[in-house]
mmCIF file of the N, C-alpha and C atoms, coordinates in Angstrom:
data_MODEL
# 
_entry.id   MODEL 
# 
loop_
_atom_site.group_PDB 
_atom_site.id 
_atom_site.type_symbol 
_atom_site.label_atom_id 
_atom_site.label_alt_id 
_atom_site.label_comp_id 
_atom_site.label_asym_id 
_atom_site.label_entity_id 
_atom_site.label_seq_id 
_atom_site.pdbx_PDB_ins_code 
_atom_site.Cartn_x 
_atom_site.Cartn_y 
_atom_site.Cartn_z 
_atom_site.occupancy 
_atom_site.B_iso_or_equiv 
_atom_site.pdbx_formal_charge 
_atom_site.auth_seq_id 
_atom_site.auth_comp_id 
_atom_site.auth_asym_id 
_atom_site.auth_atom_id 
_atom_site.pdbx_PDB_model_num 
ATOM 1   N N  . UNK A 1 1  ? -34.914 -39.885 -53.160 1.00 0.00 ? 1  UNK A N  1 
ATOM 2   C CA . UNK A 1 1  ? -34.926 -39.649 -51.727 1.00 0.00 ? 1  UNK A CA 1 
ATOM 3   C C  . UNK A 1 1  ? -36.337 -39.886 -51.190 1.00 0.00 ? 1  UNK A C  1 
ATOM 4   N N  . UNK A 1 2  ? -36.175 -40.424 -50.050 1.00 0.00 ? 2  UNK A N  1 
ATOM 5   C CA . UNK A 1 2  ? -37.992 -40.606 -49.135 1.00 0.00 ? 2  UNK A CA 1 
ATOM 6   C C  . UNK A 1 2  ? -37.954 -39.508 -48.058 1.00 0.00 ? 2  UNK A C  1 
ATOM 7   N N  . UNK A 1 3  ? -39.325 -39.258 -48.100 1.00 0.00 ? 3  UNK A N  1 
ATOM 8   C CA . UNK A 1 3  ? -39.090 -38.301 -46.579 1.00 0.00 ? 3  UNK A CA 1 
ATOM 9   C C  . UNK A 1 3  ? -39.685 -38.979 -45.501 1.00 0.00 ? 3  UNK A C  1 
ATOM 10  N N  . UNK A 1 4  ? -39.110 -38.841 -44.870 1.00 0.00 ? 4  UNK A N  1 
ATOM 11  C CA . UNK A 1 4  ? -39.387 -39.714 -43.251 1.00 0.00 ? 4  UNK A CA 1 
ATOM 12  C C  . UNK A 1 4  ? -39.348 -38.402 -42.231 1.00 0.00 ? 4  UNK A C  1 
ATOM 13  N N  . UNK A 1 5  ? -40.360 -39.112 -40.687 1.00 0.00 ? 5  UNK A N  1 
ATOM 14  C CA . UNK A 1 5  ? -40.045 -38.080 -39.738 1.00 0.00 ? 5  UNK A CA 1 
ATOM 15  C C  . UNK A 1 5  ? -39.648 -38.186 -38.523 1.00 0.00 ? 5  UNK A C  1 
ATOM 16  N N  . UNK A 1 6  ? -38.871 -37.035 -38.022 1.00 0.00 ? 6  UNK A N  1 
ATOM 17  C CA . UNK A 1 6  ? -38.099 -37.673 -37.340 1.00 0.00 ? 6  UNK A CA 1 
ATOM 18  C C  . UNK A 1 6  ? -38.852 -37.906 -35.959 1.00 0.00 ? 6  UNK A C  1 
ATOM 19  N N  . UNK A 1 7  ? -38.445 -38.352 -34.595 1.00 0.00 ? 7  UNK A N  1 
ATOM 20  C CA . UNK A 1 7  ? -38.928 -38.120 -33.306 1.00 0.00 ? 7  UNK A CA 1 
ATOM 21  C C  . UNK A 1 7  ? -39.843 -37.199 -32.953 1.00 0.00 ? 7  UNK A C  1 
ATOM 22  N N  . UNK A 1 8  ? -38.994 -35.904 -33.221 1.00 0.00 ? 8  UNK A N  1 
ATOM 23  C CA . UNK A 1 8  ? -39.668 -34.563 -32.591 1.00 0.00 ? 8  UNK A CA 1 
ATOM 24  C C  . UNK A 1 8  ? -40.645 -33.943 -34.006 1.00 0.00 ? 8  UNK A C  1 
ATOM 25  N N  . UNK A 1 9  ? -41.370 -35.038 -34.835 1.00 0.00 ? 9  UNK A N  1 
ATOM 26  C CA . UNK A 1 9  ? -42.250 -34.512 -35.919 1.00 0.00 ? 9  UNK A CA 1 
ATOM 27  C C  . UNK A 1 9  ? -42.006 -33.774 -36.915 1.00 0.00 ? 9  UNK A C  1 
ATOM 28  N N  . UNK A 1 10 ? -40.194 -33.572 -37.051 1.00 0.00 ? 10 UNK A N  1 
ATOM 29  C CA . UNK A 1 10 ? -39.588 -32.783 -38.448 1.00 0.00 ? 10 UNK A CA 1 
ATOM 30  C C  . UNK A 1 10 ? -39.737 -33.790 -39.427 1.00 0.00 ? 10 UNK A C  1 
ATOM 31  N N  . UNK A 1 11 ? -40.221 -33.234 -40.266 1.00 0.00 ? 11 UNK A N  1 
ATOM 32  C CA . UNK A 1 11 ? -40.104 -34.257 -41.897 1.00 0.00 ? 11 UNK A CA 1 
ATOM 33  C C  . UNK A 1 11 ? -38.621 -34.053 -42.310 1.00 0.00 ? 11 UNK A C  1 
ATOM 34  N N  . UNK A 1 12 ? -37.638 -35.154 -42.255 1.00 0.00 ? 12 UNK A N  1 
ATOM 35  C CA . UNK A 1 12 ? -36.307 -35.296 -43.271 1.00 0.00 ? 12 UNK A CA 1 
ATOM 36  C C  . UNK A 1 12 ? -36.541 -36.136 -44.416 1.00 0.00 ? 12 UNK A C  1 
ATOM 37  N N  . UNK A 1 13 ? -35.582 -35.561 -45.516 1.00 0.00 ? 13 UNK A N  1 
ATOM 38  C CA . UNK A 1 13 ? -35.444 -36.468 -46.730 1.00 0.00 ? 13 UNK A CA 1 
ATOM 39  C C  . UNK A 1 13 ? -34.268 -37.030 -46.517 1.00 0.00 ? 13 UNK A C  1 
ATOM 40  N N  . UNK A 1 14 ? -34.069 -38.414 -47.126 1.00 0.00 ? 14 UNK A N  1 
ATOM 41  C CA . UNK A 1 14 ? -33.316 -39.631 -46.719 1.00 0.00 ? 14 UNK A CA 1 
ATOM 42  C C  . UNK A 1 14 ? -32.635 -40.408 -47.975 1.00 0.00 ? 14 UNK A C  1 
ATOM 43  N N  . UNK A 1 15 ? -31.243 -39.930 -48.751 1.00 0.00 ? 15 UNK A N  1 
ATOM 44  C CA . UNK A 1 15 ? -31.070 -41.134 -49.594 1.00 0.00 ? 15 UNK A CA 1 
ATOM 45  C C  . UNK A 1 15 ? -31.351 -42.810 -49.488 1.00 0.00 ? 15 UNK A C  1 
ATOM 46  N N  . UNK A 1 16 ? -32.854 -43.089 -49.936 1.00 0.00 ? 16 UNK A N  1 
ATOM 47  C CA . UNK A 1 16 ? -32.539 -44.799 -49.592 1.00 0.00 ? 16 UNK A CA 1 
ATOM 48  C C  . UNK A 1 16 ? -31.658 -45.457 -49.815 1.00 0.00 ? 16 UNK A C  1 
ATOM 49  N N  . UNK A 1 17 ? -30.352 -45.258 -51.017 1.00 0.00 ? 17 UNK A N  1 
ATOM 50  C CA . UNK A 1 17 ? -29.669 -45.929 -51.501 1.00 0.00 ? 17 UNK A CA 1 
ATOM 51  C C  . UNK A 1 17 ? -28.232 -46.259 -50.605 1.00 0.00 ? 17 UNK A C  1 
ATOM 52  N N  . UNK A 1 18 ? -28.317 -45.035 -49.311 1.00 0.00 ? 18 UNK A N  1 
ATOM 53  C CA . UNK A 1 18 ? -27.421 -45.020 -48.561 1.00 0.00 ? 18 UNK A CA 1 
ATOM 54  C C  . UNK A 1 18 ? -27.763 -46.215 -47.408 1.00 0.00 ? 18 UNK A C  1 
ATOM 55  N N  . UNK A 1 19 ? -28.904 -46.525 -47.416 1.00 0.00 ? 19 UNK A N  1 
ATOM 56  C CA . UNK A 1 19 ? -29.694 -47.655 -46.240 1.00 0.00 ? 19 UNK A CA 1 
ATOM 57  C C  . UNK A 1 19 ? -28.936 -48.960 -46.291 1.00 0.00 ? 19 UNK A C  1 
ATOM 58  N N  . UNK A 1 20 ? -28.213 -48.917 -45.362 1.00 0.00 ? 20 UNK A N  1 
ATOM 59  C CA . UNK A 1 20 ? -27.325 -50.756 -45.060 1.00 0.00 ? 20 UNK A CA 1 
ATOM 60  C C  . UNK A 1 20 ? -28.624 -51.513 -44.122 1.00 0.00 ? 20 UNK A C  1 
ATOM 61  N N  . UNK A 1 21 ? -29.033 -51.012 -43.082 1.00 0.00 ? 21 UNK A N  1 
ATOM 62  C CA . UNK A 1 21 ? -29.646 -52.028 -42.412 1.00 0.00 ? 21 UNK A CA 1 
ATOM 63  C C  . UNK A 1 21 ? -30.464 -51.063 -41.426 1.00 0.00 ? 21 UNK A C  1 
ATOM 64  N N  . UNK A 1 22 ? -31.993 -51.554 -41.114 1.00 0.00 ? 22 UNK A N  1 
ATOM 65  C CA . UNK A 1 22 ? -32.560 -50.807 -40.535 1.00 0.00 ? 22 UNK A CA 1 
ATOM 66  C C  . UNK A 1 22 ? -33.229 -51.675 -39.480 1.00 0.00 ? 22 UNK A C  1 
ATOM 67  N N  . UNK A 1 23 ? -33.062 -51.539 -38.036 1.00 0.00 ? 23 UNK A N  1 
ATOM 68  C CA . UNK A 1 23 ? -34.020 -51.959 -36.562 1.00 0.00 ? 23 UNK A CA 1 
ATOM 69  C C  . UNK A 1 23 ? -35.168 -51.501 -36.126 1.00 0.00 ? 23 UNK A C  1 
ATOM 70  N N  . UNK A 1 24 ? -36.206 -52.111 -36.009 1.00 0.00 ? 24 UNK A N  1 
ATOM 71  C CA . UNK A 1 24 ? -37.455 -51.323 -35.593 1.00 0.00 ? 24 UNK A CA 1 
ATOM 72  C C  . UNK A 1 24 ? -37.100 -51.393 -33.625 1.00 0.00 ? 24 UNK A C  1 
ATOM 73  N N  . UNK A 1 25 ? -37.399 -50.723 -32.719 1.00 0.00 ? 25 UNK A N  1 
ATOM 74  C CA . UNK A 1 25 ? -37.033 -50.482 -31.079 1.00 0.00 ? 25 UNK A CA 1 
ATOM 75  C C  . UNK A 1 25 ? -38.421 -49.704 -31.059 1.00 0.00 ? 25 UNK A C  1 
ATOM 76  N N  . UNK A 1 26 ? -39.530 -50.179 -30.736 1.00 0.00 ? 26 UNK A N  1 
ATOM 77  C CA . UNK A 1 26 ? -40.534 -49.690 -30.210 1.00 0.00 ? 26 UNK A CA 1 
ATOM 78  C C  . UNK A 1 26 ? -41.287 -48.995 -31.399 1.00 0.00 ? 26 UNK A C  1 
ATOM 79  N N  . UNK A 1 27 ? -42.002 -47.952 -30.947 1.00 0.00 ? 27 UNK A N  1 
ATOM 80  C CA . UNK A 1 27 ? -42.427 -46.931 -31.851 1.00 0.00 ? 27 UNK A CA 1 
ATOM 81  C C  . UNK A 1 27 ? -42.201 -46.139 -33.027 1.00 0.00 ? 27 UNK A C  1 
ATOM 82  N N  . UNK A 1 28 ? -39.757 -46.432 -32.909 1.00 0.00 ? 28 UNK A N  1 
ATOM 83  C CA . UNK A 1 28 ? -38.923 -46.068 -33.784 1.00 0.00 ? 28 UNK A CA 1 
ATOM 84  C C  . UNK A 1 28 ? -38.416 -46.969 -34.600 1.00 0.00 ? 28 UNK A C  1 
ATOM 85  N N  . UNK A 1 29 ? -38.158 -46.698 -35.935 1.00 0.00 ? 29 UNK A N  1 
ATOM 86  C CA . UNK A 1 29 ? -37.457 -47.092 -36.752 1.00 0.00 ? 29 UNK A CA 1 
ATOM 87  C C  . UNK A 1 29 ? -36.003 -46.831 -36.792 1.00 0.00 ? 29 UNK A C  1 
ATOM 88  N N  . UNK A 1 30 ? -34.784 -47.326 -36.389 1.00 0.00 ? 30 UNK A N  1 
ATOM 89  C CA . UNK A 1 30 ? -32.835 -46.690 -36.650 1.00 0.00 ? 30 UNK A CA 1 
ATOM 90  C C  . UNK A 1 30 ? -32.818 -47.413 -37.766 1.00 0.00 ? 30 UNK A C  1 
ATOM 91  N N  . UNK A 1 31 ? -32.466 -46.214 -38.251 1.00 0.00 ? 31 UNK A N  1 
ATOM 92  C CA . UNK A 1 31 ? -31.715 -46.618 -40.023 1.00 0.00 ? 31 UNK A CA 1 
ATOM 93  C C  . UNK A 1 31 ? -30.363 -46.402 -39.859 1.00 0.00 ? 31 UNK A C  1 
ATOM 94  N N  . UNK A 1 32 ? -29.794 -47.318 -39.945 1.00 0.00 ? 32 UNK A N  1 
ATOM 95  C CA . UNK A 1 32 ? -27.699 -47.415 -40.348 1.00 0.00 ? 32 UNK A CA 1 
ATOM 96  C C  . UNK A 1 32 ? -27.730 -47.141 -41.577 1.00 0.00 ? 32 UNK A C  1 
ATOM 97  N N  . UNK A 1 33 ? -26.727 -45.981 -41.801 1.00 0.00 ? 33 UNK A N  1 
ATOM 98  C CA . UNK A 1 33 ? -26.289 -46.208 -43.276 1.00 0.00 ? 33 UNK A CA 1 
ATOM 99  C C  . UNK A 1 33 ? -25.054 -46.395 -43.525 1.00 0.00 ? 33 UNK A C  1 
ATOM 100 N N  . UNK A 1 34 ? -24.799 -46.238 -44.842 1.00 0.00 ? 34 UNK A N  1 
ATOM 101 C CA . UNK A 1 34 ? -23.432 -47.476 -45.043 1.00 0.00 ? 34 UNK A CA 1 
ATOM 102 C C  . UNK A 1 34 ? -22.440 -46.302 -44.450 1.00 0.00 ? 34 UNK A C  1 
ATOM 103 N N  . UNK A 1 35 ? -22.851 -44.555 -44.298 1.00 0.00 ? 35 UNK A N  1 
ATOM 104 C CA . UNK A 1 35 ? -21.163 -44.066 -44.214 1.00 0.00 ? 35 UNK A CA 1 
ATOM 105 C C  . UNK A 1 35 ? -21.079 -43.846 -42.464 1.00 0.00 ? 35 UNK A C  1 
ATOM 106 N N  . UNK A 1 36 ? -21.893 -44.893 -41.815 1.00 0.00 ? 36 UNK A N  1 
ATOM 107 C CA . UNK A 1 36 ? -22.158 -44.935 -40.105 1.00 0.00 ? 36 UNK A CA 1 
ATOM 108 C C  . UNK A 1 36 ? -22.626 -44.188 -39.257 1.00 0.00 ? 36 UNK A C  1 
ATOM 109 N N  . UNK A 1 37 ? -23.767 -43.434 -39.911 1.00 0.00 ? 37 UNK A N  1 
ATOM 110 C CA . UNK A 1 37 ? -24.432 -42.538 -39.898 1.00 0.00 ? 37 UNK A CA 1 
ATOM 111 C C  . UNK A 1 37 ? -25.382 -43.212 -39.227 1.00 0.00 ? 37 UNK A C  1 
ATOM 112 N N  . UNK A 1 38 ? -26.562 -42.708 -38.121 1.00 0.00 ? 38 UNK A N  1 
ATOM 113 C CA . UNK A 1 38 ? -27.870 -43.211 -37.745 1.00 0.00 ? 38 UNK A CA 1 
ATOM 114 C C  . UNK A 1 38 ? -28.966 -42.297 -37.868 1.00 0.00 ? 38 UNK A C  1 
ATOM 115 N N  . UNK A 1 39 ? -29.982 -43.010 -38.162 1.00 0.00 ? 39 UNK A N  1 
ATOM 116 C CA . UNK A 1 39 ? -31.040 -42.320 -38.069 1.00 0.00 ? 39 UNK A CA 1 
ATOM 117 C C  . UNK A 1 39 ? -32.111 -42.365 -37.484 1.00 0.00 ? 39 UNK A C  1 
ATOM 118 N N  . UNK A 1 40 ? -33.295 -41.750 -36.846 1.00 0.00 ? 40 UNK A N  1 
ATOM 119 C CA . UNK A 1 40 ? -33.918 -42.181 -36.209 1.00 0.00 ? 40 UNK A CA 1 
ATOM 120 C C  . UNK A 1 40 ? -36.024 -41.804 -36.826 1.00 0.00 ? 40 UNK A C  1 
ATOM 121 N N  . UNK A 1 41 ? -36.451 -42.574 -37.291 1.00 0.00 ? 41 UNK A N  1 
ATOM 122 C CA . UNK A 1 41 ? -37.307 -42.091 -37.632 1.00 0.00 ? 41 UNK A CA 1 
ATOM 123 C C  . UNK A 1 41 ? -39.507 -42.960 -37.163 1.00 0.00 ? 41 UNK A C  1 
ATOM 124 N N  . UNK A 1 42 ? -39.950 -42.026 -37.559 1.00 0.00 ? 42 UNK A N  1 
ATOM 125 C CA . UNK A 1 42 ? -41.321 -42.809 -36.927 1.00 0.00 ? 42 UNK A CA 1 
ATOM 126 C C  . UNK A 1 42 ? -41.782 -43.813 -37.891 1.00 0.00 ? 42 UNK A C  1 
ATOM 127 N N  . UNK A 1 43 ? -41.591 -43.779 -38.463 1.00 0.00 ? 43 UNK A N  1 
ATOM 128 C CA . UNK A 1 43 ? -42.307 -44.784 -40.051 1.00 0.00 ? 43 UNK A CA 1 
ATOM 129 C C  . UNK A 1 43 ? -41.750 -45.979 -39.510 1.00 0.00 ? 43 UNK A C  1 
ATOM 130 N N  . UNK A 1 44 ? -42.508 -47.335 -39.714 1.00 0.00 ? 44 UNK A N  1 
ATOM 131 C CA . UNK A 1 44 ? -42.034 -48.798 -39.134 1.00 0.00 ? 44 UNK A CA 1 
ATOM 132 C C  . UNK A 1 44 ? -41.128 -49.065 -40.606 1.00 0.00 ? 44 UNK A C  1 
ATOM 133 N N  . UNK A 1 45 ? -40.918 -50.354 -40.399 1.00 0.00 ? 45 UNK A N  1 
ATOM 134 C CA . UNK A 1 45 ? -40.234 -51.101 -41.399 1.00 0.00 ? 45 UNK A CA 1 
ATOM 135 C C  . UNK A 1 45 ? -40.625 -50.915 -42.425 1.00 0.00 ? 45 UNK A C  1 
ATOM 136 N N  . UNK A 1 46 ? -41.907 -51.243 -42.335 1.00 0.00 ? 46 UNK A N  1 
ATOM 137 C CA . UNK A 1 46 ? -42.978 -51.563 -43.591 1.00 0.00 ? 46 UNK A CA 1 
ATOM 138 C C  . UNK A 1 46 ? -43.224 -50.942 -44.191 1.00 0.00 ? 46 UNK A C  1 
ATOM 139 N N  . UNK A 1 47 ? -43.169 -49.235 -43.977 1.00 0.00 ? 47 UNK A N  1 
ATOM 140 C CA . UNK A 1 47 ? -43.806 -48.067 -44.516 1.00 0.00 ? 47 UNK A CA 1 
ATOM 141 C C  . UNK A 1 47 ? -42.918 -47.697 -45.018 1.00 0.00 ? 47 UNK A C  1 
ATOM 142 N N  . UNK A 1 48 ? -41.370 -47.524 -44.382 1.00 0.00 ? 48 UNK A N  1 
ATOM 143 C CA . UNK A 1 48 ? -40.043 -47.295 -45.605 1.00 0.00 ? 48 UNK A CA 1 
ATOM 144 C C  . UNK A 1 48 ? -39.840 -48.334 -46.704 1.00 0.00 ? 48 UNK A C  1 
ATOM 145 N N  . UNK A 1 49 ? -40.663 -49.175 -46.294 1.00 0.00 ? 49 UNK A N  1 
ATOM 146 C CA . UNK A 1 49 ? -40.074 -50.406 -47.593 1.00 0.00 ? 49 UNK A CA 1 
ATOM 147 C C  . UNK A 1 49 ? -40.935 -50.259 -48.556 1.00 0.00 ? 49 UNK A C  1 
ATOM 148 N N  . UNK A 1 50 ? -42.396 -49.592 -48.417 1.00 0.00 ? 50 UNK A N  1 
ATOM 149 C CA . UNK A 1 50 ? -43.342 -49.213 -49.642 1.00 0.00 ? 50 UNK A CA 1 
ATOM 150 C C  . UNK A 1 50 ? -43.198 -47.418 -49.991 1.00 0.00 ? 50 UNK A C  1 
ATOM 151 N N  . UNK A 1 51 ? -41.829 -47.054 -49.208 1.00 0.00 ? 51 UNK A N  1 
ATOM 152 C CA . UNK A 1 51 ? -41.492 -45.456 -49.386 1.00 0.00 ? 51 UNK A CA 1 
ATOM 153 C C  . UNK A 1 51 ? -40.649 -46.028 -50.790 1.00 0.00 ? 51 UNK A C  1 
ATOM 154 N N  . UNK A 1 52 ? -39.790 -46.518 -50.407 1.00 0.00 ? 52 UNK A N  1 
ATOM 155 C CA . UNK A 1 52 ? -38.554 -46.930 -51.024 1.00 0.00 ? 52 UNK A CA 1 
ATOM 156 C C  . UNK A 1 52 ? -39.095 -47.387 -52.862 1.00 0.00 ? 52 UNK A C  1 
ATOM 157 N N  . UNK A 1 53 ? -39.889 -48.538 -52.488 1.00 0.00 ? 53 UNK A N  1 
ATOM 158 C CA . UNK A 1 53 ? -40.908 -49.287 -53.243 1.00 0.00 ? 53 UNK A CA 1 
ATOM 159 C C  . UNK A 1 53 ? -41.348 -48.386 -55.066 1.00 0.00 ? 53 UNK A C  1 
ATOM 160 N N  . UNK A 1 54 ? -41.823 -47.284 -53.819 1.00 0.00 ? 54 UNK A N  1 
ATOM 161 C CA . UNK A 1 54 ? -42.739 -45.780 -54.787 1.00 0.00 ? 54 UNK A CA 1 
ATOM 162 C C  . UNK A 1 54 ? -41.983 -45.642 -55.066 1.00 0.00 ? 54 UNK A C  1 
ATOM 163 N N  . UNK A 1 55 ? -40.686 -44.859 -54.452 1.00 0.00 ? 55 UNK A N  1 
ATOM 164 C CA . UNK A 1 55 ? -40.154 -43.965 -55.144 1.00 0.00 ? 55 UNK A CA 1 
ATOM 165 C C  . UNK A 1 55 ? -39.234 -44.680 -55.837 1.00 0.00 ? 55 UNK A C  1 
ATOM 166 N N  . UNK A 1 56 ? -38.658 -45.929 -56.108 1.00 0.00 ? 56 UNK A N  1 
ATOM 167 C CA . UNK A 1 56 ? -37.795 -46.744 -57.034 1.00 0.00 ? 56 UNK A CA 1 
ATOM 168 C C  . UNK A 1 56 ? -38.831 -46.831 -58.618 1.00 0.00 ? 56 UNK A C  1 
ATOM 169 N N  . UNK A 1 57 ? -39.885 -47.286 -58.385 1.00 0.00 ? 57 UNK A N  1 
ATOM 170 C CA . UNK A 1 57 ? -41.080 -47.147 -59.293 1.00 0.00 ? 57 UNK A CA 1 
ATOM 171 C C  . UNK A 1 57 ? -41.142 -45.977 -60.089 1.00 0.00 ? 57 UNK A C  1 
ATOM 172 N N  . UNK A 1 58 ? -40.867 -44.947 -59.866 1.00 0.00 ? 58 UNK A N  1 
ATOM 173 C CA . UNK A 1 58 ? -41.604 -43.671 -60.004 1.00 0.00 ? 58 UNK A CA 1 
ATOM 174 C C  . UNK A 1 58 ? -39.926 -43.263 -60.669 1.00 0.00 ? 58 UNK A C  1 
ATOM 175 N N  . UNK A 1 59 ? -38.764 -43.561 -60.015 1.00 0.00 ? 59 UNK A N  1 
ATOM 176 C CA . UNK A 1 59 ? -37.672 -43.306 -61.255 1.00 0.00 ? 59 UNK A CA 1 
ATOM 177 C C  . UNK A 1 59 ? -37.555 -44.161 -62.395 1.00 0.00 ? 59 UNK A C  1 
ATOM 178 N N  . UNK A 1 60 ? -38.123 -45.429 -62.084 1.00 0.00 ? 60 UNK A N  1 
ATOM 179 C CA . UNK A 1 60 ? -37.822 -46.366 -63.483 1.00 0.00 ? 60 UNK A CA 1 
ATOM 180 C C  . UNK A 1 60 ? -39.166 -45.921 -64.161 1.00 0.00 ? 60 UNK A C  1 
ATOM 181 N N  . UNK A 1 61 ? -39.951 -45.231 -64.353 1.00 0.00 ? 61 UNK A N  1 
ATOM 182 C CA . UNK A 1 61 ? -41.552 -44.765 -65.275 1.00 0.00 ? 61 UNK A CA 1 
ATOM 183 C C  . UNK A 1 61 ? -41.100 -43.517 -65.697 1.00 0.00 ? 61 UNK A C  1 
ATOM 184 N N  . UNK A 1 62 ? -40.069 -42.741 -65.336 1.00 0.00 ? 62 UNK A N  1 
ATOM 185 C CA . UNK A 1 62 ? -39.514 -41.481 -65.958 1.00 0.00 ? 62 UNK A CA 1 
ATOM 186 C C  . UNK A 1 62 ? -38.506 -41.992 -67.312 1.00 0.00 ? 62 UNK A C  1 
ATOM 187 N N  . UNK A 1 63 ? -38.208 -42.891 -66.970 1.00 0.00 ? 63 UNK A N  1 
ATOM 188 C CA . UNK A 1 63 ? -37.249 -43.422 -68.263 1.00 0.00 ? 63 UNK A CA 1 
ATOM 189 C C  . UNK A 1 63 ? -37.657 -44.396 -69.455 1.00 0.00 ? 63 UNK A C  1 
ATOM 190 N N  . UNK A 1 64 ? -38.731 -44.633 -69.403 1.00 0.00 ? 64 UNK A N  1 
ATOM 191 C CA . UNK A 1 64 ? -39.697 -45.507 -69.982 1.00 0.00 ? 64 UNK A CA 1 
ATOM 192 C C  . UNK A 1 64 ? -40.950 -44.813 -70.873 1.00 0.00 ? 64 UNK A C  1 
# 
């Protein structure tokens, strides 16, 4: 899970694996997930994709 935050500055944790497709709209990031769920968070594209990145990293070095 990544934690992202939301609008109003709450930190949520986020299955990435649930992530179908994500829009950057200004300042916000909407994350769709696959069960049609939205989300709305401050982190751009770029910063969930090196969230995602870590924390995919960091489960495959526990098994190794």
């Amino acid at each position: 899970m990544i934690k992202l935050t939301s609008p109003k500055d709450e930190e949520f944790y986020l299955n990435e694996d649930l992530i179908e497709k994500a829009e950057e709209h200004g300042e916000f990031t909407v994350l769709f997930l696959m069960n049609g769920h939205k989300y709305l968070c401050k982190e751009s594209m770029s910063e969930i994709i090196k969230l995602i990145s870590r924390y995919k990293n960091m489960e495959k070095d526990q098994w190794t």
